[in-house]
N, C-alpha and C positions, 0 to 999 in steps of 0.2 A: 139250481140244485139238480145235479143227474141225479138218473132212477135208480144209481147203486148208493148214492148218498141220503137219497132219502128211504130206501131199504135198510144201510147200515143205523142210522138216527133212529126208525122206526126201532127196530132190534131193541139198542138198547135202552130206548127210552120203556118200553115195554118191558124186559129185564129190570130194571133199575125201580122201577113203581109198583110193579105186583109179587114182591118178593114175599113170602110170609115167613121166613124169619131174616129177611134181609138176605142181602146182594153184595157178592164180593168182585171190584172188577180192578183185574191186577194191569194197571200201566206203567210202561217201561218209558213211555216220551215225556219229558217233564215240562213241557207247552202242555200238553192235555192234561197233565194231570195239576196242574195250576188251576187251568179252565176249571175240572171238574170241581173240583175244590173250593174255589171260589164260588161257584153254584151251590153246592151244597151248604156252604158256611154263610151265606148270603140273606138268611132267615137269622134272627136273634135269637127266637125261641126254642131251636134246635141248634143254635151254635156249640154249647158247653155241651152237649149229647154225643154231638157228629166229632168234635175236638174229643175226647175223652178215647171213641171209638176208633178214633183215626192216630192217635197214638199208643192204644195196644196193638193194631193192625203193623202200623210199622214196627215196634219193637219184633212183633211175631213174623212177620216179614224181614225185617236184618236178622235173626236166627235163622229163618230154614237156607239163603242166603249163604251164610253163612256154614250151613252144614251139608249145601250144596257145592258149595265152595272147596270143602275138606274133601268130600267123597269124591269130586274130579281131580284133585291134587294125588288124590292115593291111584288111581288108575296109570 
């Protein structure tokens, strides 16, 4: 592992665990965002938590999406 890789890792492993009301991190690459996903969902006792949260994140996510979408269309 280079030093910018375990720079980036540190980041946001650091982000991600001292959040106090939680951590939002928006990825575009859909290999990492499997990866992360699968990390997170990987606990049973937090599975139906992280599932519940991760599907109003995406509905609220296909909206702004969405009316990101509208607003460059009108330009």
């Amino acid at each position: 592992m280079t030093g910018w890789d375990r720079i980036v890792r540190n980041t946001y492993k650091t982000l991600m665990s001292r959040g106090m009301k939680g951590c939002y991190v928006y990825v575009t690459n859909q290999e990492l965002k499997t990866a992360i996903l699968g990390r997170l969902l990987s606990t049973q006792s937090s599975r139906l938590q992280w599932q519940t949260l991760i599907k109003r994140e995406f509905n609220e996510s296909q909206q702004e999406m969405k009316q990101h979408s509208a607003m460059l269309a009108r330009r």
